[in-house]
KOLZA-233434 format. One record per atom (N, C-alpha, C, CB): y, z, x; residue number from 1; atom name. Coordinates in Angstrom, 2 decimals. Atoms other than C-alpha are relative to their C-alpha. Glycine has a CB too. Layout:
BEGIN
+---------+---------+---------+-----+----+
|      yy |      zz |      xx |   k |  a |
+---------+---------+---------+-----+----+
|       Y |       Z |       X | NUM | CA |
...
+---------+---------+---------+-----+----+
//
This chain:
BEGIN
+---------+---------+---------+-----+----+
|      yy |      zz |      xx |   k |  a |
+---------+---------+---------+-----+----+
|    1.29 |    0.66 |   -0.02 |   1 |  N |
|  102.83 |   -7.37 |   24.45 |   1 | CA |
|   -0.74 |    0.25 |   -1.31 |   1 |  C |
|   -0.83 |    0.48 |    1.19 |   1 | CB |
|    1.05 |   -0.55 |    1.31 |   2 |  N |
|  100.45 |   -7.73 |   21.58 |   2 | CA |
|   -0.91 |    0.92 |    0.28 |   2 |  C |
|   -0.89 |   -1.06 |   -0.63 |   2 | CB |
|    0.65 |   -0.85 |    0.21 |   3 |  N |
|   98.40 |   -5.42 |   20.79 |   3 | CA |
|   -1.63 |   -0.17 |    0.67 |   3 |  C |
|    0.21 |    0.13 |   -1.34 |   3 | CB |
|    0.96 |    0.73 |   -0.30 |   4 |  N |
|   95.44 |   -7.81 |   21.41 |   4 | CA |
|   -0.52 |    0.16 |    1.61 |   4 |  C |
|    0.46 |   -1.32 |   -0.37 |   4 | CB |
|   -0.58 |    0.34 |   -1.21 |   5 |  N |
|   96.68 |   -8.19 |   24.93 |   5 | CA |
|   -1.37 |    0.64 |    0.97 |   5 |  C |
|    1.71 |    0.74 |    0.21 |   5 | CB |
|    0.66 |   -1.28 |   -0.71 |   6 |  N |
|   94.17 |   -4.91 |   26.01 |   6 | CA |
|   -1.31 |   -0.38 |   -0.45 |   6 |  C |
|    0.52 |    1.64 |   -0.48 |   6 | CB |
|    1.74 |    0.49 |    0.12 |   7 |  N |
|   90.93 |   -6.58 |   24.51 |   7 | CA |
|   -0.70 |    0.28 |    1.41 |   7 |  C |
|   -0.23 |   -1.90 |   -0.35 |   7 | CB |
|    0.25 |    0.64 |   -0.93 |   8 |  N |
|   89.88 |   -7.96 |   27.67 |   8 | CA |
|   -0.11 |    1.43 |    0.78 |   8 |  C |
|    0.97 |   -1.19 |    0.36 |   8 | CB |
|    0.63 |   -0.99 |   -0.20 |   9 |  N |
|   89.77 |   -4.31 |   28.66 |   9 | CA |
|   -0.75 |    0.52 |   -0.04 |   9 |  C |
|    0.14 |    0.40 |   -0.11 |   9 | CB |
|    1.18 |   -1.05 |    1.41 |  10 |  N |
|   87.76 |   -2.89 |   25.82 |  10 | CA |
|   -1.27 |   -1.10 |    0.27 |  10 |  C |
|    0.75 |   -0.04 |   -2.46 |  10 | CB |
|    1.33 |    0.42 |    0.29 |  11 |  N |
|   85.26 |   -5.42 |   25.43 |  11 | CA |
|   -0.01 |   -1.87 |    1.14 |  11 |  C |
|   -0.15 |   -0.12 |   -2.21 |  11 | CB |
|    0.78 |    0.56 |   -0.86 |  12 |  N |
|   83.11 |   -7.96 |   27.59 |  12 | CA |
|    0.61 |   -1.55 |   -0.01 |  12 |  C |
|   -1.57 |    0.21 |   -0.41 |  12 | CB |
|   -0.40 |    1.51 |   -0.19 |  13 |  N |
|   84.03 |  -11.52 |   28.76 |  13 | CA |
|   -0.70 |   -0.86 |   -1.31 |  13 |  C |
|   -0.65 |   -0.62 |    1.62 |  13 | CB |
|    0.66 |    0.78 |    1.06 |  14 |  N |
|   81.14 |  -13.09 |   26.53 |  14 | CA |
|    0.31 |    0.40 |   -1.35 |  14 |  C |
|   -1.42 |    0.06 |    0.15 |  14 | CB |
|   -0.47 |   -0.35 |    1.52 |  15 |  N |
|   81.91 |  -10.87 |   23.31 |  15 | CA |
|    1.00 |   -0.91 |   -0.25 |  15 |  C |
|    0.58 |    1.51 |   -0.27 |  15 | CB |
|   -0.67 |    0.32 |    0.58 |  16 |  N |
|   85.20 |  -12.16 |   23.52 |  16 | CA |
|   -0.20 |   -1.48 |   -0.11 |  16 |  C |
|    0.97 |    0.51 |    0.36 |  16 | CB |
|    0.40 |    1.62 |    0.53 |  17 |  N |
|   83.96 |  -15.75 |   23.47 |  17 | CA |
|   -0.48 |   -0.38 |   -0.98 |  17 |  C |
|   -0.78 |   -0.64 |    0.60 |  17 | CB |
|    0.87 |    0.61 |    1.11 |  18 |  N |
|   82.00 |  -15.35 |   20.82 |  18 | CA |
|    0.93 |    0.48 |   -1.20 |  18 |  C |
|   -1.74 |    0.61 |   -0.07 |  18 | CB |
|   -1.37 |   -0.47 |    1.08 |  19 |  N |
|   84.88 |  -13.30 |   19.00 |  19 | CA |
|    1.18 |    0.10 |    0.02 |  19 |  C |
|    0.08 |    0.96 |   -0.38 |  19 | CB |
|   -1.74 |   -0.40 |   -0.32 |  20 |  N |
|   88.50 |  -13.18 |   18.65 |  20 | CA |
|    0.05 |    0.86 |    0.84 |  20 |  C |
|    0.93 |    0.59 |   -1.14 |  20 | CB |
|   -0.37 |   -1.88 |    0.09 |  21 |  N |
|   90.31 |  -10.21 |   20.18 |  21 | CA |
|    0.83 |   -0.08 |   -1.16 |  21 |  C |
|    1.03 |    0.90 |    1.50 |  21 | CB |
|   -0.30 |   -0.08 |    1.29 |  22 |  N |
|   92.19 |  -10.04 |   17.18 |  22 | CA |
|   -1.07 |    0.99 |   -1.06 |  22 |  C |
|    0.05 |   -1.47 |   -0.39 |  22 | CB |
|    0.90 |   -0.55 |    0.49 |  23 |  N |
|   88.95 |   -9.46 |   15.31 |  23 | CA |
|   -0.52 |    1.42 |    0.15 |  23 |  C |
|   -0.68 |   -0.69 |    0.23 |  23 | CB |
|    0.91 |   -0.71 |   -0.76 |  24 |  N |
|   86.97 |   -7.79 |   18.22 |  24 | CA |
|    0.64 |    1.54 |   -0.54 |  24 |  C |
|    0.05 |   -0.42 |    1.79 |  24 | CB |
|   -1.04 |   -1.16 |    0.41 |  25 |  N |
|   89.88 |   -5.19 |   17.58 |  25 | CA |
|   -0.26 |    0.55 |   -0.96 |  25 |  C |
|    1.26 |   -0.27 |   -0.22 |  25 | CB |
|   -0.27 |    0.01 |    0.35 |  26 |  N |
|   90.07 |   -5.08 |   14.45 |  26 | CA |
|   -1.69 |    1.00 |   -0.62 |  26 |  C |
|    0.86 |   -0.97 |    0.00 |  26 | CB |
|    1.22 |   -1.18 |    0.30 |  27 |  N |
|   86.32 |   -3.95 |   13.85 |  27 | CA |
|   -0.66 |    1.06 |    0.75 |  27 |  C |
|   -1.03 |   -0.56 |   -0.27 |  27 | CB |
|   -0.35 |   -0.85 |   -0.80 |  28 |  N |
|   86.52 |   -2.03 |   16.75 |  28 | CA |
|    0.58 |    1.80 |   -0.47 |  28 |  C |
|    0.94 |   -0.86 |    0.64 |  28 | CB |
|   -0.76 |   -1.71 |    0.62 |  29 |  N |
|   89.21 |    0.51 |   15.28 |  29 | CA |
|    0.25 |    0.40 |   -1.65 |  29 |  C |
|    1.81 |    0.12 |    0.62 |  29 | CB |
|    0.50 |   -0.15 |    1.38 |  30 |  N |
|   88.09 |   -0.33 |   11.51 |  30 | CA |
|   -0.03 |    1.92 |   -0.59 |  30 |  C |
|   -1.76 |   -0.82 |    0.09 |  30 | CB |
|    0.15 |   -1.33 |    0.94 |  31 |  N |
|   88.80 |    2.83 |    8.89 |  31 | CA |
|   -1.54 |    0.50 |   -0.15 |  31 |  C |
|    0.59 |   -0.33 |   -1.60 |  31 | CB |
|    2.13 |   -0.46 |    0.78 |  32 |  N |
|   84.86 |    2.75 |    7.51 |  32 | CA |
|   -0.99 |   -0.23 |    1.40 |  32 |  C |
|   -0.95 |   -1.81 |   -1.76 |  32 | CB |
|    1.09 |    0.39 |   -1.42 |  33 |  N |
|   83.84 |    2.24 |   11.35 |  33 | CA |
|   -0.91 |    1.43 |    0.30 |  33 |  C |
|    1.12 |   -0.44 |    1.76 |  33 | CB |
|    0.53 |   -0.95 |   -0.21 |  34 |  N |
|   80.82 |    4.49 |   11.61 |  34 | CA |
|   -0.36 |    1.09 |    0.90 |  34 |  C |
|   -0.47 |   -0.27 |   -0.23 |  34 | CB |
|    0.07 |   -0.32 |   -1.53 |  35 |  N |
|   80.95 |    5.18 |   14.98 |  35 | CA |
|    1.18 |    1.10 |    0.42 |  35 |  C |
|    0.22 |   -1.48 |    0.90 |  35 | CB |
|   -0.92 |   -0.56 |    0.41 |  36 |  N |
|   82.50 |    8.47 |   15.26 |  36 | CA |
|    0.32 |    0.41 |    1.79 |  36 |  C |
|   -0.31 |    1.13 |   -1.32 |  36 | CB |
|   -0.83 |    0.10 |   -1.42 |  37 |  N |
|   84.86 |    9.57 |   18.50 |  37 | CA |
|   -0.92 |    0.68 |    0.76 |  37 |  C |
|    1.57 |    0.69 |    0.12 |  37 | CB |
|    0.75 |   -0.70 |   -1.37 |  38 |  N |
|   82.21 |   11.21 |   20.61 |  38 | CA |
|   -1.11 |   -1.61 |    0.09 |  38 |  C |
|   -1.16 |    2.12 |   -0.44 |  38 | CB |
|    0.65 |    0.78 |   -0.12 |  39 |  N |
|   79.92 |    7.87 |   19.85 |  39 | CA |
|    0.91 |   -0.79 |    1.05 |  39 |  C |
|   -0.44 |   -0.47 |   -1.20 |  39 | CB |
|   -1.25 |    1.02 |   -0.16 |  40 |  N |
|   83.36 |    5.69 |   20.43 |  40 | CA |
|   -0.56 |    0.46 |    2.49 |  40 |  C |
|    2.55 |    1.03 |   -1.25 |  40 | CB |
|   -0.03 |   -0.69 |   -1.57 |  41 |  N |
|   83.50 |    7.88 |   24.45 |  41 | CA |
|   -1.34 |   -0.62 |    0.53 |  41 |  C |
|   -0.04 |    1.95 |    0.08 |  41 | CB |
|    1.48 |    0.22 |   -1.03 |  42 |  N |
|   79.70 |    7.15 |   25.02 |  42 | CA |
|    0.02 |   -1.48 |    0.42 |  42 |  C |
|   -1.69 |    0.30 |   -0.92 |  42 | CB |
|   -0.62 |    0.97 |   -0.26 |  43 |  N |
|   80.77 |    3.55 |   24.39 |  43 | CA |
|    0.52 |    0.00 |    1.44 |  43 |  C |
|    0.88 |   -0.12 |   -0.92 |  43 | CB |
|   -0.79 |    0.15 |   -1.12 |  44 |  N |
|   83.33 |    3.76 |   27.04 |  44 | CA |
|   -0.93 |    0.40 |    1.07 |  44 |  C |
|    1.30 |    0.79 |   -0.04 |  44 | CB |
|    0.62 |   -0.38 |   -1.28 |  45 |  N |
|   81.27 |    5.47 |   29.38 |  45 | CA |
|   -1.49 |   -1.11 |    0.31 |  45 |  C |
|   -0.45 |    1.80 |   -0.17 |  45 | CB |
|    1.16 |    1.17 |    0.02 |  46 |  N |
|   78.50 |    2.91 |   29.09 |  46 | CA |
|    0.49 |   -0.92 |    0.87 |  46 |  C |
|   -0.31 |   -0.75 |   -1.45 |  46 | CB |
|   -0.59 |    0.87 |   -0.57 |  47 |  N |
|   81.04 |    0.26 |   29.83 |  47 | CA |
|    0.42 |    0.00 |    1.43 |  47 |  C |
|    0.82 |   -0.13 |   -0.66 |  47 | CB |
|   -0.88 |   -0.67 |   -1.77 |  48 |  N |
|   82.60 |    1.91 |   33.01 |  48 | CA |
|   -1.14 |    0.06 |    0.82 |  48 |  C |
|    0.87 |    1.93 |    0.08 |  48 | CB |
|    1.26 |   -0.33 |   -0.18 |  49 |  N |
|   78.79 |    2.44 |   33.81 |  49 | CA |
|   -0.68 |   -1.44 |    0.89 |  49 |  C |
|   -0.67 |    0.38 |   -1.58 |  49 | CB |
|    0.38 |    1.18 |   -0.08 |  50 |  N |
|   78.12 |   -1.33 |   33.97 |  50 | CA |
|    0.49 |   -0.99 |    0.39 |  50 |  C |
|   -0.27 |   -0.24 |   -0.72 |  50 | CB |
|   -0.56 |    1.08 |   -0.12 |  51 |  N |
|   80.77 |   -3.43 |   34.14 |  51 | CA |
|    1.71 |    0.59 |    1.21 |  51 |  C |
|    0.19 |   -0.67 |   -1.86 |  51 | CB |
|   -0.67 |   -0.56 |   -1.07 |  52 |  N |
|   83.18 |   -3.04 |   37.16 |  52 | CA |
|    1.58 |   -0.52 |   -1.04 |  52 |  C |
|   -0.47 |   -0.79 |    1.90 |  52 | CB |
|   -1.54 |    0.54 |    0.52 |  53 |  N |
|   87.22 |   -3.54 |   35.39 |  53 | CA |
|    0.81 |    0.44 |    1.38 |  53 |  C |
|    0.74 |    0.93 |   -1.69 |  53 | CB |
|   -1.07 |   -0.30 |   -0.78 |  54 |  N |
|   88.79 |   -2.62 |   38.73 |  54 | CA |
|    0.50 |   -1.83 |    0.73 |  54 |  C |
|   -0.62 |    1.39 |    1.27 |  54 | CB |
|   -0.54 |    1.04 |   -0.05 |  55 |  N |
|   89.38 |   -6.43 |   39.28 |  55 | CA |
|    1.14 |   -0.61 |   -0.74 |  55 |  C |
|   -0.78 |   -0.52 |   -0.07 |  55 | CB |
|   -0.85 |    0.18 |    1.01 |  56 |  N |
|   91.51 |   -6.71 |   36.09 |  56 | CA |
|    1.29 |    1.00 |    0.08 |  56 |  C |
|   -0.79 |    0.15 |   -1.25 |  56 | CB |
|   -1.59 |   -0.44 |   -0.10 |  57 |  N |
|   94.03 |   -4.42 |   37.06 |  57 | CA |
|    0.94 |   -0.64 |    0.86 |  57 |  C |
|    0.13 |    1.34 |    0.44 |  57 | CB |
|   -1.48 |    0.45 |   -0.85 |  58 |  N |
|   96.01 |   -6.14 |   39.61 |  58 | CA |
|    0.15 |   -1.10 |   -0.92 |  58 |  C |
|   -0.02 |   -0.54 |    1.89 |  58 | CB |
|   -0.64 |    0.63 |    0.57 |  59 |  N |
|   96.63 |   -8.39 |   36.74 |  59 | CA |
|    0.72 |    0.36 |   -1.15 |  59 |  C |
|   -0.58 |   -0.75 |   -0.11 |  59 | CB |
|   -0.43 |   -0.80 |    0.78 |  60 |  N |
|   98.18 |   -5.50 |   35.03 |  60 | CA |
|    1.60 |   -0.44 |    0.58 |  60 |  C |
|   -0.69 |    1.58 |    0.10 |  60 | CB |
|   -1.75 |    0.15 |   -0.46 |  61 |  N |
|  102.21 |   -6.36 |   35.25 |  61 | CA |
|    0.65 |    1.04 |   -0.10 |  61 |  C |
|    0.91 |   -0.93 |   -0.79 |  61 | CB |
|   -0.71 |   -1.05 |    0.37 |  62 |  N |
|  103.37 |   -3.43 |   33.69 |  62 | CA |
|   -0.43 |    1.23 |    0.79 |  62 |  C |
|   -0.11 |    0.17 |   -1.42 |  62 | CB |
|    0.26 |   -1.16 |   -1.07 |  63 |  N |
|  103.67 |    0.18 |   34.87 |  63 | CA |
|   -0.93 |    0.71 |   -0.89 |  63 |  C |
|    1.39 |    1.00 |    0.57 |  63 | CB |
|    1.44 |   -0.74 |    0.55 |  64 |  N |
|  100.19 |    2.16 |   34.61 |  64 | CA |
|    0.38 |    1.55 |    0.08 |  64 |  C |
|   -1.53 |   -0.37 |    1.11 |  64 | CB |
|   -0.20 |   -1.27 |    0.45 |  65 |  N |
|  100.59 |    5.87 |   33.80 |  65 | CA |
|   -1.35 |    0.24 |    0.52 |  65 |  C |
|    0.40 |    0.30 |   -1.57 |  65 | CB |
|    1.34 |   -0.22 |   -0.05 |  66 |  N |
|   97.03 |    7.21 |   34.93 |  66 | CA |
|   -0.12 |    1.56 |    0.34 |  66 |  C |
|   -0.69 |   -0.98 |    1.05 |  66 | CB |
|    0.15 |   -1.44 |   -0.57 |  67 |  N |
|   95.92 |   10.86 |   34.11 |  67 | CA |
|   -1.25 |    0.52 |   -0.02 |  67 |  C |
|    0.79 |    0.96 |   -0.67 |  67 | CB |
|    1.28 |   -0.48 |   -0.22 |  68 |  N |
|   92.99 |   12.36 |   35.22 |  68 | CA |
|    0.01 |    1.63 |    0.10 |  68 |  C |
|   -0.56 |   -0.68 |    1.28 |  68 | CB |
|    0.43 |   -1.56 |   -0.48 |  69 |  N |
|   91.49 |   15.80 |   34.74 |  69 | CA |
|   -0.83 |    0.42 |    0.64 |  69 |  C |
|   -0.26 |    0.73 |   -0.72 |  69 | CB |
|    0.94 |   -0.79 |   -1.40 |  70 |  N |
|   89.78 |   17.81 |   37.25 |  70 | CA |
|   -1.07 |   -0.15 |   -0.43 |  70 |  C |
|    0.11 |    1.64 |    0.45 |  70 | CB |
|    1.64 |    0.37 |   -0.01 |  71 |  N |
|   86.20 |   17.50 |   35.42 |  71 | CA |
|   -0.10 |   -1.04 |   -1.25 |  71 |  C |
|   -1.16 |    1.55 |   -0.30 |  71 | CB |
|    0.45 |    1.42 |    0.62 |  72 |  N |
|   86.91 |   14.33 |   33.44 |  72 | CA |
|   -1.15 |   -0.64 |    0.27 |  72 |  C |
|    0.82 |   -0.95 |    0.29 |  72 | CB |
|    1.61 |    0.40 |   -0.12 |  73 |  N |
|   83.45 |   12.64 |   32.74 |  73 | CA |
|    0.77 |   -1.60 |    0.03 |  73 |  C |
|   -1.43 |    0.55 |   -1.63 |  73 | CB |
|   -0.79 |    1.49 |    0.40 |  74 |  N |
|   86.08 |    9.19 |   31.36 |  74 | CA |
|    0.14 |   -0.66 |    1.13 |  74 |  C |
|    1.50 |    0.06 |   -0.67 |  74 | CB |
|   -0.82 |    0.55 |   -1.09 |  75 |  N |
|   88.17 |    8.32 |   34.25 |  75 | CA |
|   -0.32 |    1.82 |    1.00 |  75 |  C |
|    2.11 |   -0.62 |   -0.69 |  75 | CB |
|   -0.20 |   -1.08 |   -0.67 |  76 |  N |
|   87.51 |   10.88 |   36.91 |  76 | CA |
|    1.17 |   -0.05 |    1.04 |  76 |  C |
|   -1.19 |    0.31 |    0.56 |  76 | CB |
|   -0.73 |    0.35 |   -1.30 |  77 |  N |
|   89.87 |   11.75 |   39.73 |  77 | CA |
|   -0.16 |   -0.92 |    0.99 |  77 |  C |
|    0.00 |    0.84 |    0.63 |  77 | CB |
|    0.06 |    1.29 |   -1.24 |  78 |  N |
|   88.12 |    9.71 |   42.41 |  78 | CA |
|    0.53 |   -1.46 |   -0.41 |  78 |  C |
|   -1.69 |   -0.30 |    0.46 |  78 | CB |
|   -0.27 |    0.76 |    0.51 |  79 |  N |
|   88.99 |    6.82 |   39.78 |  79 | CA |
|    1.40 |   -0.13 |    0.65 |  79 |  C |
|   -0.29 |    0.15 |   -1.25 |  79 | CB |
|   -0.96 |    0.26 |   -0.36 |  80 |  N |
|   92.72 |    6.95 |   40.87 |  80 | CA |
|    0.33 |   -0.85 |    0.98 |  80 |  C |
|    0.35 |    0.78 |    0.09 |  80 | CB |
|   -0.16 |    0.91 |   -1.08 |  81 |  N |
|   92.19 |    4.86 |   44.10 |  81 | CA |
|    0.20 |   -1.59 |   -0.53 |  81 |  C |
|   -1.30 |    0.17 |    0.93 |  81 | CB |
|    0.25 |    1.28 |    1.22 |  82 |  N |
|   91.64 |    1.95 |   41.51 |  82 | CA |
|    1.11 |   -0.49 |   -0.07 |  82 |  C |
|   -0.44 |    0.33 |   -1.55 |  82 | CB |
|   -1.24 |   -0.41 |    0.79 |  83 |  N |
|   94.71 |    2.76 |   39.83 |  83 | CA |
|    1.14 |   -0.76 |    0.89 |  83 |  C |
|    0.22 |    1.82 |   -0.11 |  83 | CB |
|   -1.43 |    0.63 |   -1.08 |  84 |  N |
|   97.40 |    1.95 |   43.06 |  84 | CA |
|   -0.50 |   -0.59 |    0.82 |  84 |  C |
|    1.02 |    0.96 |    0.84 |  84 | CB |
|    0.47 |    1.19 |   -1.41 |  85 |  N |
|   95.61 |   -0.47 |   45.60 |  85 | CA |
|    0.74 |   -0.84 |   -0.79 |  85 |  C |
|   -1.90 |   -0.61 |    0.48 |  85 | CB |
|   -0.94 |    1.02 |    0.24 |  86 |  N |
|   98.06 |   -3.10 |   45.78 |  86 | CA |
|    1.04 |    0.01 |   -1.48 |  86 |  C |
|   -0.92 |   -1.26 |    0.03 |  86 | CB |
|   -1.13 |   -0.04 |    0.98 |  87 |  N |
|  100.47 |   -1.52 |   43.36 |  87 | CA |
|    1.08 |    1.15 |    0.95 |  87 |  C |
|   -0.62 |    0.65 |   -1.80 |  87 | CB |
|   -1.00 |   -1.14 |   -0.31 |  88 |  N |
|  104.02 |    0.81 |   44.20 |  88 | CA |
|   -0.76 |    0.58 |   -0.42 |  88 |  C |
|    1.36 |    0.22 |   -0.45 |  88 | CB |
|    0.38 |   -1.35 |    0.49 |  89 |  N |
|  103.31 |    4.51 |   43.68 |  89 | CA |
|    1.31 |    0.68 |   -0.43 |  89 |  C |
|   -0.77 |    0.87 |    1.13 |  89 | CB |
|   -0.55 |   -1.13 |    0.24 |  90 |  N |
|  105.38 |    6.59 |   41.91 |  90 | CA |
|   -0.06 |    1.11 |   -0.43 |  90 |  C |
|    0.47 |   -0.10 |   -0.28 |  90 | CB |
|    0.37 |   -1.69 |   -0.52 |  91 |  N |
|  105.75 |   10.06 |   42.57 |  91 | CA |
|   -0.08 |    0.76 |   -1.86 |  91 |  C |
|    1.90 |    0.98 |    1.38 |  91 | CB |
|   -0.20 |   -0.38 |    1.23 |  92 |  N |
|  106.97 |   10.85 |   38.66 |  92 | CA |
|    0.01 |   -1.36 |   -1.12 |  92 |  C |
|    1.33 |    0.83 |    0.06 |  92 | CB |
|    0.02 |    1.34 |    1.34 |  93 |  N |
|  106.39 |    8.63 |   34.79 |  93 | CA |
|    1.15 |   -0.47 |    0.23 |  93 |  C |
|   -0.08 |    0.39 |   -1.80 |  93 | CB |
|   -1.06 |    0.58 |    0.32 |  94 |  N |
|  109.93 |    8.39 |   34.56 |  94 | CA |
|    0.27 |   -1.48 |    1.45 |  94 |  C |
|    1.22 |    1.43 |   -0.12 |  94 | CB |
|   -0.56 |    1.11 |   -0.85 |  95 |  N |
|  110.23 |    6.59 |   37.74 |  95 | CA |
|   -1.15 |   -1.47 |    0.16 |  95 |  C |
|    0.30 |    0.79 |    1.62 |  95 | CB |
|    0.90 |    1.32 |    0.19 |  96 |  N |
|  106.95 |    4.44 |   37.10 |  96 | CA |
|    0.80 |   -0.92 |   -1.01 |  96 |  C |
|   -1.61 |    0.37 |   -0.66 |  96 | CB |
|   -0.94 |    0.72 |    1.36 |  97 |  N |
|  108.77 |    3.37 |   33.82 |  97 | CA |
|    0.99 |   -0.93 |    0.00 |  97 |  C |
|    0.72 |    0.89 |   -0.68 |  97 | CB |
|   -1.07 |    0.94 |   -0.58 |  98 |  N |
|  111.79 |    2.49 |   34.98 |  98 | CA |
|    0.47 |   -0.79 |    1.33 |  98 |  C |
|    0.82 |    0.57 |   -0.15 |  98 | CB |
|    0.10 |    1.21 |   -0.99 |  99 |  N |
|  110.89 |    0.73 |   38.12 |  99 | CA |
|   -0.31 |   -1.32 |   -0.12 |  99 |  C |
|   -0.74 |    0.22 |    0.78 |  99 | CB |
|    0.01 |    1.64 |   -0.01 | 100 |  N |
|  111.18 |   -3.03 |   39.17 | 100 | CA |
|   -1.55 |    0.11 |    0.52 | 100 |  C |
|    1.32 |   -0.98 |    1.21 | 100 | CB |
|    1.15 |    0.33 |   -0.39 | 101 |  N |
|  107.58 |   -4.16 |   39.57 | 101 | CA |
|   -1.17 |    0.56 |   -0.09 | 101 |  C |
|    0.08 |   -0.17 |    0.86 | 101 | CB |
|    0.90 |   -0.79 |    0.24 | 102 |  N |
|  103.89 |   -3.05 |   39.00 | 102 | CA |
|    0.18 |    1.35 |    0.18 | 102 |  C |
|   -0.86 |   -0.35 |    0.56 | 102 | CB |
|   -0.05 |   -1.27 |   -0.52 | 103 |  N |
|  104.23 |    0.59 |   39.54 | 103 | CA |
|   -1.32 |    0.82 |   -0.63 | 103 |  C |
|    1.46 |    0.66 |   -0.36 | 103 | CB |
|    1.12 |   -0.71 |    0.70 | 104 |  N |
|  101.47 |    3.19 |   38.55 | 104 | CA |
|    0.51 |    1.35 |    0.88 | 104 |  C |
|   -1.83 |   -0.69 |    0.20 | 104 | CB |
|   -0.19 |   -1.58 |    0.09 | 105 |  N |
|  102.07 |    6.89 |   38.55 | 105 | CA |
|   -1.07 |    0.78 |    0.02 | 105 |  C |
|    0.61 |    0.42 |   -1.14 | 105 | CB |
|    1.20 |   -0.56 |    0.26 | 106 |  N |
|   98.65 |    9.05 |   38.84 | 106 | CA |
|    0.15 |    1.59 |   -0.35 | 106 |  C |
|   -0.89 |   -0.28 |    1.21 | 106 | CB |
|    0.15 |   -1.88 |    0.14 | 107 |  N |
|   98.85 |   12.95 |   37.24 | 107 | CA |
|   -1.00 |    0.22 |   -0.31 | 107 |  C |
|    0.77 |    0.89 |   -0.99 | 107 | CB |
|    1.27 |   -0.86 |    0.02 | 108 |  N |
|   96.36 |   15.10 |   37.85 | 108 | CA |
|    0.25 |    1.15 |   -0.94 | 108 |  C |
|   -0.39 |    0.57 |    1.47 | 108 | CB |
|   -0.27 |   -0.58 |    0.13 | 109 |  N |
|   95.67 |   17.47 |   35.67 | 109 | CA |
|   -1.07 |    0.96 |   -0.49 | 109 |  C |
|    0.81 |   -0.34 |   -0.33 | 109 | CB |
|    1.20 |   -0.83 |   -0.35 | 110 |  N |
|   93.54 |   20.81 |   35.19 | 110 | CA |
|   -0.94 |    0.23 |   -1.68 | 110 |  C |
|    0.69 |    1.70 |    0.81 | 110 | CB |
|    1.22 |    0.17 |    1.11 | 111 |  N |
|   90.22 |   20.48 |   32.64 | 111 | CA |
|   -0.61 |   -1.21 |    0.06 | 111 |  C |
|    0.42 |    0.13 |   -1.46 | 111 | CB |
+---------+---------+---------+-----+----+
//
C-alpha cells in the first residue's frame, strides 16, 4: 500500500479535501517541521479527543498489530475493544501476520 494510504487516519475528512494526502503528508512529516514530537502527541491526542476513527477500522484489510501500555495516555488499554470487533483475534504477531483475513493481535504491555 502507499504510503498515503494512512492519511485518512492522520488527518480530517475536510483537510483532506482541501489537500492532497500526498501533500497533507508530506508537510506533516516535513524535516524544518516545527512542531516537535511531544507537540506532534498533543496533536494526536486532540484528534482521538474529537473525532471518533473507530468506524475506519473495519475498513482496515490488513492485519493490525495493536500495543498498549498499562498507563498509555495515546491508545490506552480500554482502546483495544476497538481494535477486534468484527475482526479474528490472534493470540501471537506472527500468527496475525501470517493469517488469511483481517486479523489484529493486541499486546499489552507494562508502562
Amino acid at each position: 500500500l502507499p504510503v498515503y494510504f494512512y492519511s485518512r487516519f492522520i488527518f480530517s475528512e475536510s483537510y483532506l479535501a482541501k489537500t492532497s494526502a500526498p501533500l497533507a503528508l508530506n508537510l506533516y512529516t516535513a524535516v524544518h517541521n516545527p512542531i516537535t514530537l511531544r507537540g506532534r502527541i498533543q496533536l494526536c491526542l486532540g484528534v482521538l479527543k474529537n473525532v471518533d476513527n473507530r468506524p475506519l477500522l473495519s475498513d482496515v484489510v490488513s492485519p493490525i498489530v495493536s500495543i498498549h501500555g498499562e498507563e498509555a495516555s495515546l491508545v490506552r488499554p480500554l482502546h483495544a475493544k476497538s481494535y477486534v470487533d468484527g475482526r479474528k483475534v490472534s493470540k501471537t504477531i506472527h500468527s496475525a501476520l501470517t493469517g488469511v483475513g483481517n486479523r489484529t493481535c493486541v499486546v499489552m504491555v507494562k508502562g
